[in-house]
C-alpha positions in Angstrom: 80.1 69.3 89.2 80.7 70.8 85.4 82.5 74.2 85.9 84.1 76.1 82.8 87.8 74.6 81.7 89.4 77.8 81.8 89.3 77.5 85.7 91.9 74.8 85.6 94.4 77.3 83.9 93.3 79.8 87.8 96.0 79.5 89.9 95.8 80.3 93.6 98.7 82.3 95.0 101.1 80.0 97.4 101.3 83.1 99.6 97.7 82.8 100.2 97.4 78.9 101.0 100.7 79.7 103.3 99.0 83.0 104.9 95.7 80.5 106.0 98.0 77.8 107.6 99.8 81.0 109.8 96.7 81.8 110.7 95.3 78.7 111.8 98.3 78.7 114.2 98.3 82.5 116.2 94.6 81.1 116.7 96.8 78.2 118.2 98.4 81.0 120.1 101.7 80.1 118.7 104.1 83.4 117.4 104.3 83.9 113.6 106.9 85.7 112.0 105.0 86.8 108.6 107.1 86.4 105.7 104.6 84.4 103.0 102.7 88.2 101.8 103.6 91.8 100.8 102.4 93.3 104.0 104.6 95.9 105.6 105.1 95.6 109.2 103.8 99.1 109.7 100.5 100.7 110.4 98.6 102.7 108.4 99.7 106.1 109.5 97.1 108.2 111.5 96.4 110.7 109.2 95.0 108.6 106.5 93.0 106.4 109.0 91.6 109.7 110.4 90.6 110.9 106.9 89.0 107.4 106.5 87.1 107.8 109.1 86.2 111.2 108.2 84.8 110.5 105.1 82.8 107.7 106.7 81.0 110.4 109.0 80.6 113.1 106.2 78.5 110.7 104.2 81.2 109.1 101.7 79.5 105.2 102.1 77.6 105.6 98.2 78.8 104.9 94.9 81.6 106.6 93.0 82.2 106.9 89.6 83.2 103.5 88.0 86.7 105.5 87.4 87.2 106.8 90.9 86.8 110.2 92.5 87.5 113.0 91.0 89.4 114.7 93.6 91.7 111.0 93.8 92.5 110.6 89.8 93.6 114.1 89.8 95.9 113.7 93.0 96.8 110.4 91.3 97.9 112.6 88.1 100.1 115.4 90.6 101.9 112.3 92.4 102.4 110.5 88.9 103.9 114.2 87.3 106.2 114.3 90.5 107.6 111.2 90.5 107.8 110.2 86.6 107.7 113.8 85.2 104.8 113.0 83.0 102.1 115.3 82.5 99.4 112.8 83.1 95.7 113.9 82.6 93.4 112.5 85.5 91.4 111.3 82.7 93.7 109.1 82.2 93.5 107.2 85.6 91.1 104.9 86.5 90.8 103.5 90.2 90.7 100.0 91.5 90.5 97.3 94.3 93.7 96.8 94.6 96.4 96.5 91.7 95.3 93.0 90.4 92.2 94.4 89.2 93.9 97.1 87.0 96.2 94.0 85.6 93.0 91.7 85.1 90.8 94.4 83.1 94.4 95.2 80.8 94.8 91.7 80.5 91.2 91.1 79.2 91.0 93.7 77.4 94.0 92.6 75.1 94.7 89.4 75.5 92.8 86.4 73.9 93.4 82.9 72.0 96.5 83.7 69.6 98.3 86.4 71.3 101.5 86.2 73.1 102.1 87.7 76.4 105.2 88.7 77.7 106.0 88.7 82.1 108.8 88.5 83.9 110.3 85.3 85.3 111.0 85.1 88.3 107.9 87.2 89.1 104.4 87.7 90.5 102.5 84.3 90.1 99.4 86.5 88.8 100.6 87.2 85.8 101.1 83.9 84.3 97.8 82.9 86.2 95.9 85.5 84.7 97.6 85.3 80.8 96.6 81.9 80.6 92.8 82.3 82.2 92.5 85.5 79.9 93.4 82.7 76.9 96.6 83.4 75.4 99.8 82.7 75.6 102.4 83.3 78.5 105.6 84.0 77.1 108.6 84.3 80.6 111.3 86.6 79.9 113.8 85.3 82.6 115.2 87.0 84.7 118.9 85.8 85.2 120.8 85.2 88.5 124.0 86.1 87.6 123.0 89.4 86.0 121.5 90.2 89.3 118.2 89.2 88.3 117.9 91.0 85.3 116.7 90.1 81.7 118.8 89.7 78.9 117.6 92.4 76.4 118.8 90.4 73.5 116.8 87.3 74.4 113.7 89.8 74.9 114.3 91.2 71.2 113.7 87.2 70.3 110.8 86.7 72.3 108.6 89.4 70.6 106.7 88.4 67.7 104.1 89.5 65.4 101.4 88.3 68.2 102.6 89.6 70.9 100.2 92.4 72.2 101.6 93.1 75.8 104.9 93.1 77.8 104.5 93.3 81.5 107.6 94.7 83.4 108.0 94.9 87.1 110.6 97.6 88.8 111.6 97.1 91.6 110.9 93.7 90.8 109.0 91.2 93.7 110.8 88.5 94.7 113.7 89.7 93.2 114.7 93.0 94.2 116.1 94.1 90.9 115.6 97.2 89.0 115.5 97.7 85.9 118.0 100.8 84.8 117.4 104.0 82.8 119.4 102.6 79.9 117.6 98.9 80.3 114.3 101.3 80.1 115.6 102.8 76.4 116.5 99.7 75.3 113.0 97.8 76.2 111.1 101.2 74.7 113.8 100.6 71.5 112.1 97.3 70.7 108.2 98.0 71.4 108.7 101.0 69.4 109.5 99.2 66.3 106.1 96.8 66.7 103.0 98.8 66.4 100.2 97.9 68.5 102.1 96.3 71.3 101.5 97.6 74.8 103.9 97.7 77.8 102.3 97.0 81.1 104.6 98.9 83.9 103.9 97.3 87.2 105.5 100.0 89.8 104.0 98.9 93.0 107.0 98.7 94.6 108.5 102.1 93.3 108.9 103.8 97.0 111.3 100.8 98.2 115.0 101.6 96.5 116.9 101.7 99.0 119.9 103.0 96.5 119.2 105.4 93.2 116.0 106.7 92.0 113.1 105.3 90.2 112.6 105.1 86.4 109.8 104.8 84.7 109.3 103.2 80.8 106.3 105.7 80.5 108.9 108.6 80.9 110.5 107.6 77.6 109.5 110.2 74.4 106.5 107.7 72.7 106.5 105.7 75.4 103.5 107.6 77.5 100.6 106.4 74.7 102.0 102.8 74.7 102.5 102.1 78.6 99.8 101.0 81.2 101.2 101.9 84.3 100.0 99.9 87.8 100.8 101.4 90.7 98.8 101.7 94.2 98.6 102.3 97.7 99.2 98.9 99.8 102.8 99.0 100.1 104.0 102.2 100.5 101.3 103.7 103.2 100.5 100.7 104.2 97.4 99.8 103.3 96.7 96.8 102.1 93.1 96.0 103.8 92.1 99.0 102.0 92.8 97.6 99.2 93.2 100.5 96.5 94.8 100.8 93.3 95.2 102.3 90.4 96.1 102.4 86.4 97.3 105.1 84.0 96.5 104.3 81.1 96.6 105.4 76.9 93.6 107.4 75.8 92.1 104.1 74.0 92.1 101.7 76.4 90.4 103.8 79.3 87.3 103.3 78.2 87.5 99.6 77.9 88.9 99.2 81.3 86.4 101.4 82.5 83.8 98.8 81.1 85.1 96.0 82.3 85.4 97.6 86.2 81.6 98.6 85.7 80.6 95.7 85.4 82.7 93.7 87.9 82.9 95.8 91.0 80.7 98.8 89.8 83.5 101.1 91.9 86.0 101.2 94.8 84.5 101.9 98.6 85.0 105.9 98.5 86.0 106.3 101.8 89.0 104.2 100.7 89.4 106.4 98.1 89.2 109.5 100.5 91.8 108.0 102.6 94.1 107.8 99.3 93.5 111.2 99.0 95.5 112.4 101.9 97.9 110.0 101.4 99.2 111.6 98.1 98.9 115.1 99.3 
């Protein structure tokens, strides 16, 4: 079998291949402690599920816009103004599968042979996966032990080049834990500032789980709104991860490119789903 080259540069998540095996045992009826996935050991809470099934009954099973509902990008755009304080137009918001999606379609639509990515290291696996499938290069900005598994800002200012076109930041960081401060933020936005056309990619899944402090957000920085993709969804902090919905907030120029590359991938996210997320935000 002949299959393209760039699937040797796919890598599969260790979580998954670990999740399969667990699984293979409770069929065993053995007892499994589930540690190998971001799953929280919660339900969904009843009033979502009830507002799934809601929509199911009142005729929500057809297609949605590519971009998501409606009445879900603009709750998406009240949550995002509460929690970041940024006026956020729901035109800006574009509604996905899950948050991998949203990184995929960024990723392919900037990244290509000759440009330099910058993730975090220590981090998600899919974002070195993904840089390298998309064709360029993955660039780790490490994450250091002793600083408590944060980067060292100098070594980022090192790091960026004239080809880098993207910087992908996780806070709160998974594995980690770390978060990244308010005056880490400044710094980071300091630097991306002074290199036109490079975008920041602000993965905030996991912005509901400080335990200590509050949650900053790059995009909150003055300029930093029209430079920053921000990921975020709904698996972690409601629960929800077979319902698998996500989201991006994206700059004005890059909506429409994302949009394309959703439409013509998974045409749009079940709208019941995105129903359910509905009364989740509000």
């Amino acid at each position: 079998m002949t299959v393209a080259k760039r699937m040797m540069t796919l890598a599969l998540e260790n979580s998954a291949k670990v999740i399969t095996q667990a699984k293979a045992l409770e069929a065993q009826g053995k007892e499994i402690i589930h540690l190998e996935t971001e799953d929280p050991d919660f339900d969904t809470p009843r009033h979502i599920v009830e507002a799934g099934m809601q929509a199911i009954k009142d005729g929500f099973t057809h297609y949605s816009p590519t971009e998501g509902l409606p009445e879900l990008r603009e709750a998406i755009a009240r949550n995002s103004h509460n929690v970041r304080g940024n006026e956020t137009n729901r035109d800006n918001v574009v509604v996905t599968p899950g948050n991998k999606a949203m990184v995929f379609y960024v990723l392919l639509t900037l990244a290509e042979p000759g440009v330099e990515i910058i993730y975090p290291n220590p981090g998600e696996s899919v974002y070195e996966s993904l840089i390298k499938f998309s064709g360029a290069t993955p660039v780790p900005l490490k994450l250091l032990e002793e600083k408590g598994y944060h980067p060292d800002l100098d070594a980022l200012s090192g790091l960026i080049t004239d080809k880098t076109r993207l910087l992908i930041l996780n806070s709160p960081e998974n594995p980690c834990g770390s978060a990244l401060t308010e005056q880490e933020l400044t710094a980071i936005s300091n630097l991306v500032m002074q290199h036109p056309g490079l975008y920041v990619l602000s993965d905030e899944t996991y912005k509901d789980f400080l335990y200590t402090g509050e949650h900053y957000s790059i995009s909150s920085i003055h300029g930093m709104q029209e430079r920053t993709v921000i990921v975020d969804g709904f698996s972690m902090n409601y629960a929800m991860t077979g319902w698998h919905l996500g989201y991006g907030i994206l700059p004005d120029e890059l909506v429409p490119r994302v949009i394309k590359l959703a439409n013509n991938h998974i045409s749009c996210t079940a709208t019941f789903t995105q129903m359910a997320g509905i009364a989740a935000l509000d």
